[in-house]
N, C-alpha and C positions, 0 to 999 in steps of 0.2 A: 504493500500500500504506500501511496505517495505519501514523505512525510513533509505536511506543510508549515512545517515550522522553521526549517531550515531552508535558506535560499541556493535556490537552482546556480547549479556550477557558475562561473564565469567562465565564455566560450570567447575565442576571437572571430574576428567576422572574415569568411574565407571570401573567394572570388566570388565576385556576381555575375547572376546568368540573364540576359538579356536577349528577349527575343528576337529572331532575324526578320524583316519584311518580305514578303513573297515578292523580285518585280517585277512589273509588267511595260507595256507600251502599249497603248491604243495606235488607233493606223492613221489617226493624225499627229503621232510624235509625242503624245500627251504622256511622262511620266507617271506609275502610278505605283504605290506602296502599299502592300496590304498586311497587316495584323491581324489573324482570324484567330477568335476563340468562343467556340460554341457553347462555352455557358457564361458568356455576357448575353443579355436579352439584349440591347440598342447595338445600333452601329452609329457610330461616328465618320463623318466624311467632310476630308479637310482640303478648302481650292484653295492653293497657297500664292499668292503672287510676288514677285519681285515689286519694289518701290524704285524707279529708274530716277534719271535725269536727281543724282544727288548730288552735283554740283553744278548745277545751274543756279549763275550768277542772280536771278533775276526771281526764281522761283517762291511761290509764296508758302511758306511753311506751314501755311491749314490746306493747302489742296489735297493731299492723301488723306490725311484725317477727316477730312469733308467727306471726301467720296466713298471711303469706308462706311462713314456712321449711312449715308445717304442711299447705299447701294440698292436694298432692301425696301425702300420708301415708296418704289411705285416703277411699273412697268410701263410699255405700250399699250397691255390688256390689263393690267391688273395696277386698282390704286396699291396702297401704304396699307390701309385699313382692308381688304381685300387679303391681302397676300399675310397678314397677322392674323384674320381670324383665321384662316387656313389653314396657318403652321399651329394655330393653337386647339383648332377642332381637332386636328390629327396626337394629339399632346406631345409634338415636336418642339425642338428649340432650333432656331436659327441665328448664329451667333459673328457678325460680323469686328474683326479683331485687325487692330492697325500697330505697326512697329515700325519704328526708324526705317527698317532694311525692308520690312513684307506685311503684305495686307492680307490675308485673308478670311473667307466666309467658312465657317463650320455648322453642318447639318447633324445635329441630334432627332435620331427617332428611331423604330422599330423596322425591320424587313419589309411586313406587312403592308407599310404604308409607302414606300416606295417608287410604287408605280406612280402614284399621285405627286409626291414631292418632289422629286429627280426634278422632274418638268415644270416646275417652280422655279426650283433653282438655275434652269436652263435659262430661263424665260428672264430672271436677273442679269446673267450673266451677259448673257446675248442683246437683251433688249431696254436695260435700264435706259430710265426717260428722266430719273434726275427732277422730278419737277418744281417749278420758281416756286410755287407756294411752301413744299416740302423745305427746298434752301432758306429762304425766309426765315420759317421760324427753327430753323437749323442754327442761324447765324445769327438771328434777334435771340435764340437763349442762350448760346454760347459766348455771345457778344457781353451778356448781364455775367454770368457766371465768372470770364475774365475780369469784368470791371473789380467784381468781386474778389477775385483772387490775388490780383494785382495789390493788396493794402495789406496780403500777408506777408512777411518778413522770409519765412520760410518759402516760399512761392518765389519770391525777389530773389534769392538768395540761388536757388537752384535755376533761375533762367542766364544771371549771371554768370555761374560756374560754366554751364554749357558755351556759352559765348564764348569765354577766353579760355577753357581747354581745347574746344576744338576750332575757335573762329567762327566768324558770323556769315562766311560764304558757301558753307555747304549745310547739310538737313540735319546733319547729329550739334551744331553749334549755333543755329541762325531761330531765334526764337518768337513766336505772335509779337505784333504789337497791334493795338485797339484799329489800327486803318487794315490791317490785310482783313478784317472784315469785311470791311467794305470793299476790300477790291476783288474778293472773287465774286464771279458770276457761273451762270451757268454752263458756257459758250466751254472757258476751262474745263472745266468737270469732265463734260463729256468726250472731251480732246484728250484727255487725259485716262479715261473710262475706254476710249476706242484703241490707246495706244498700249496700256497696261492690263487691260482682262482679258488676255487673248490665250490661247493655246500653246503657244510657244513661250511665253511667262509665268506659266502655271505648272504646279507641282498637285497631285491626287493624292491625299493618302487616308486608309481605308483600315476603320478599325475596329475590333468590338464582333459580333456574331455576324459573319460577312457569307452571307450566302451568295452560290454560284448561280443563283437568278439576278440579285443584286450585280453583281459583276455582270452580266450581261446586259441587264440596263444601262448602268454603267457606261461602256463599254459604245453601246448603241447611241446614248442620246450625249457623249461626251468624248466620245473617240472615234463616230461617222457623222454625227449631224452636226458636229462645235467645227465647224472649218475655220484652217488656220488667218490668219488675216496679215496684210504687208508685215514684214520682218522689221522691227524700228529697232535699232541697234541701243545696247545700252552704253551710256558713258563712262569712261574712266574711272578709275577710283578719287575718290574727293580728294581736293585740297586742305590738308588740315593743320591748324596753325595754332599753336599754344602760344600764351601769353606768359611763359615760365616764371614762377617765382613772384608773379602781380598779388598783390594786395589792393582786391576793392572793397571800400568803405560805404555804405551809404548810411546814412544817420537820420534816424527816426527820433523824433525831441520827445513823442510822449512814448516811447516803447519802454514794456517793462522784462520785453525778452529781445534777444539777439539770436539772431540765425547764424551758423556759421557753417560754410563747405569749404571745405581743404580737398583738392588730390590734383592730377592727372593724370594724361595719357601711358598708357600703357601696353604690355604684348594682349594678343587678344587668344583665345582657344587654339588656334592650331601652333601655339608655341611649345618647346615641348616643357617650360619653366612653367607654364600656366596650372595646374594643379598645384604644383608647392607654393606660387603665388598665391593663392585660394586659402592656402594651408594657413600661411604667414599672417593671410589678411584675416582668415579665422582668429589666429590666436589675440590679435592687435583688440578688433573690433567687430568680429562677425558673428557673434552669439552672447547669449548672455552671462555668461561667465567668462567673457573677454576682458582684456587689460584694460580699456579705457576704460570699461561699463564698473572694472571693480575701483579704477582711481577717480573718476569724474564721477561718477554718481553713486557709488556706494561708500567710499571714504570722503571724497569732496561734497557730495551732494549740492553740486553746481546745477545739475537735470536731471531731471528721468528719463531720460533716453538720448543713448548715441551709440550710434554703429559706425561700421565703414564697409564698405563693398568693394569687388573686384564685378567689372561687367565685361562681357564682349562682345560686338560690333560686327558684321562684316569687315571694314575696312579698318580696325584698329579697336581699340579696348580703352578701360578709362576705370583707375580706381577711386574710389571717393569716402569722404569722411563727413559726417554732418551730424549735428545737434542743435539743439536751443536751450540757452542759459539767460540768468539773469542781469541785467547790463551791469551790475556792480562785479561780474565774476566774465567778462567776455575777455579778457587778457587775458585772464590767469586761466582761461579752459585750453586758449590758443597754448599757453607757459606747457600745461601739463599735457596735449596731444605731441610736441616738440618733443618733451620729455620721453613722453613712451616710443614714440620712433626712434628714436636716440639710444635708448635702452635696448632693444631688438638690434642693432645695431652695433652696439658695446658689449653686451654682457649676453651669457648662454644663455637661453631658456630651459629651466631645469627639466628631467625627464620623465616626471612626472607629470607637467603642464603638455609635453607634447603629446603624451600619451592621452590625456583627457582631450586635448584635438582631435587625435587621430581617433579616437572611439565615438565622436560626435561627429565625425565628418561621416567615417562607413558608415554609420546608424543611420544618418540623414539621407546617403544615398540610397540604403536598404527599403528606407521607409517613404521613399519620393517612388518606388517600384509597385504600387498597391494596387495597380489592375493594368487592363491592358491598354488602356488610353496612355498611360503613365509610360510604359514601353513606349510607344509611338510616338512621345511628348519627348522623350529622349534622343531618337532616331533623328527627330524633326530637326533639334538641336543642331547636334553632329552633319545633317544632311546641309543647314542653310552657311557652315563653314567646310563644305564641300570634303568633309571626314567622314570615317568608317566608324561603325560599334565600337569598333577594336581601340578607339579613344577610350572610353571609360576602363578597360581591365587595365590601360595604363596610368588612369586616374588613379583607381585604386590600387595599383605596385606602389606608385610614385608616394601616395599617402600612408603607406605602411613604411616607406622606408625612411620617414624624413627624420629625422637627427635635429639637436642641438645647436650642433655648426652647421646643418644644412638647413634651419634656421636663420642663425645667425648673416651666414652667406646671402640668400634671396632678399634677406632686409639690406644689408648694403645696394645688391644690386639695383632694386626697384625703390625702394622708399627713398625718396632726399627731400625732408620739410622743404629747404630752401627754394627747391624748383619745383615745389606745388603751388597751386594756384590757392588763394584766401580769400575769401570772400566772405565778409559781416556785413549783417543789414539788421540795424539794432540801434545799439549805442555803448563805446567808451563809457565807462567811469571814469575814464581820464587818458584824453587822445593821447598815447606814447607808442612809440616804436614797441612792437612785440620782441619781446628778451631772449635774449639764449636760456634756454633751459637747462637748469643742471640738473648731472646724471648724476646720483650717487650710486 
């Protein structure tokens, strides 16, 4: 008999298993990835597209996001209101999703309904009409919600960082202002709609109880009746320009909190440093038993909350640190992130702290594996930086074997406070140059 008074062994977490995608090509070129597992009742079906033209000088930073949220809003045949009570008589979700790099529409529903929805979804794809009234009040409530946004300090603070880590002339750095409302119209949208939802932009992937009738509709209304349309070449990789080591200030007279983001540019996932990067930026600030979270907020009690992240990009990666504190402590929170970088830097991390890493990072990724959407959420990953599965068993080599001074090492190489970008939108206690931090 189970004696439950004593707790179950401590096991270590061995390789993970990750499912492969079946793939396919439709006979118009259309990629398509399938995840079958016959006891998931829905299938999920994901049109993925490329976001092009990401350094066009000119381009206005809500026209992807417009036309994402817009997609779904109304056909040739079918209004807005039409095409929703439809997805919702069937108890479907249709779930229109926008990213720096890719837009796309995802179908949740059941096999059964299929026949019906496909051709829905065609009927978006193909024949969105965009219409003025739908933009309208797209832009009239998105227009109020910025105005709104815009007086938060936190808000301010991260449209800034983007600007001077990446620069204001491509789409990862170039941020709204209250007029690109007004300048888009509909004329855009649709120019943009004809040039980006096409077959030759578009990625399938297919998951969840995936029956071979499904695939054959599929197949039919998406890989013979979707014909391809003119080839529009996409551009370059952006130009992206840091402002290294800037300090911007904006000062708010009645604030009783400070926004602060620290970081930059960085390698992005197909580097092969980018896992123990992950690792590093774990232990700083990426959980809650991280260094900053025990010095800034549980000994200082300057906030309640501050992390930092490592993200990646298509075109490049970007790590960042961010909190809000109280403006009598907005130096001394900058003093003590100096410090702990510095620390990472100088001194080992003992091997006990890396081992409490490395047992929440596998655990994390263990536990980010909990069905089969979650597989194909992974793939998707891996697939939009043009890598294999075979990425993550090296995720997880690389995070079983990180060390002290392999540690140590990745913080020299990537962290340098001085050529990260600062950015407060708050208020000084007292305007002064931020200090060198000492390390004891």
């Amino acid at each position: 008999m189970l004696d439950r008074s004593k707790a179950p062994e401590f096991q270590e977490i061995g390789d993970i298993s990750l499912k492969e995608p079946v793939k396919k090509q439709f006979p118009n070129g259309l990629p398509v990835y399938v995840f079958h597992s016959p006891e998931q009742e829905l299938v999920r079906i994901e049109w993925i597209f490329e976001n092009r033209y990401l350094d066009a000088q000119n381009e206005n930073p809500l026209l992807n996001s417009a036309l994402s949220a817009l997609l779904k809003e109304g056909t040739m045949s079918m209004s807005s209101a039409e095409i929703a009570d439809k997805v919702d008589f069937y108890g479907a979700f249709l779930v229109p999703e926008y990213s720096f790099d890719v837009t796309s529409l995802s179908l949740y529903t059941l096999n059964r309904h299929s026949q019906v929805l496909l051709p829905l979804v065609k009927d978006i794809l193909t024949e969105a009409s965009i219409p003025q009234e739908e933009l309208e009040t797209y832009l009239r409530n998105n227009k109020q919600k910025f105005q709104v946004s815009i007086q938060k300090n936190d808000y301010l603070a991260r449209r800034k960082f983007y600007n001077l880590v990446f620069g204001e002339n491509n789409r990862y750095g170039r941020t709204p202002k209250i007029g690109d409302y007004d300048a888009i119209n509909r004329d855009q949208l649709i120019a943009l709609y004809q040039k980006e939802i096409v077959p030759d932009n578009c990625t399938l992937i297919v998951s969840g109880n995936v029956s071979d009738h499904l695939m054959n509709e599929l197949e039919q209304i998406f890989g013979l009746e979707w014909q391809q349309a003119a080839v529009v070449a996409s551009n370059d990789s952006p130009t992206l320009v840091s402002e290294a080591s800037a300090l911007a200030y904006e000062e708010k007279e009645n604030a009783l909190q400070s926004a602060i983001r620290l970081g930059c540019q960085t390698i992005s996932r197909i580097h092969p440093d980018y896992p123990a990067l992950q690792f590093v930026n774990t232990l700083l600030g990426g959980f809650f038993g991280s260094r900053l979270m025990r010095n800034i907020r549980e000994e200082k009690g300057y906030t309640y909350s501050i992390g930092s992240a490592v993200a990646t990009l298509k075109y490049t990666g970007f790590l960042t640190i961010a909190t809000e504190v109280g403006v009598d402590v907005t130096n001394a929170t900058l003093v003590e992130i100096e410090k702990e970088i510095n620390l990472l830097k100088t001194t080992l991390a003992s091997n006990e702290e890396v081992e409490l890493v490395k047992t929440y990072m596998e655990g994390s990724m263990l536990g980010s594996l909990e069905s089969i959407f979650s597989h194909a959420d992974k793939f998707k990953s891996v697939l939009l930086n043009d890598m294999s599965l075979t990425y993550y068993s090296y995720y997880m080599e690389q995070i079983k074997h990180m060390t002290p001074e392999k540690v140590r090492a990745i913080a020299n190489k990537y962290f340098d406070f001085e050529q990260m970008v600062k950015v407060v939108v708050g208020k000084f206690n007292q305007l002064e140059p931020i200090h060198q931090a000492v390390v004891n």
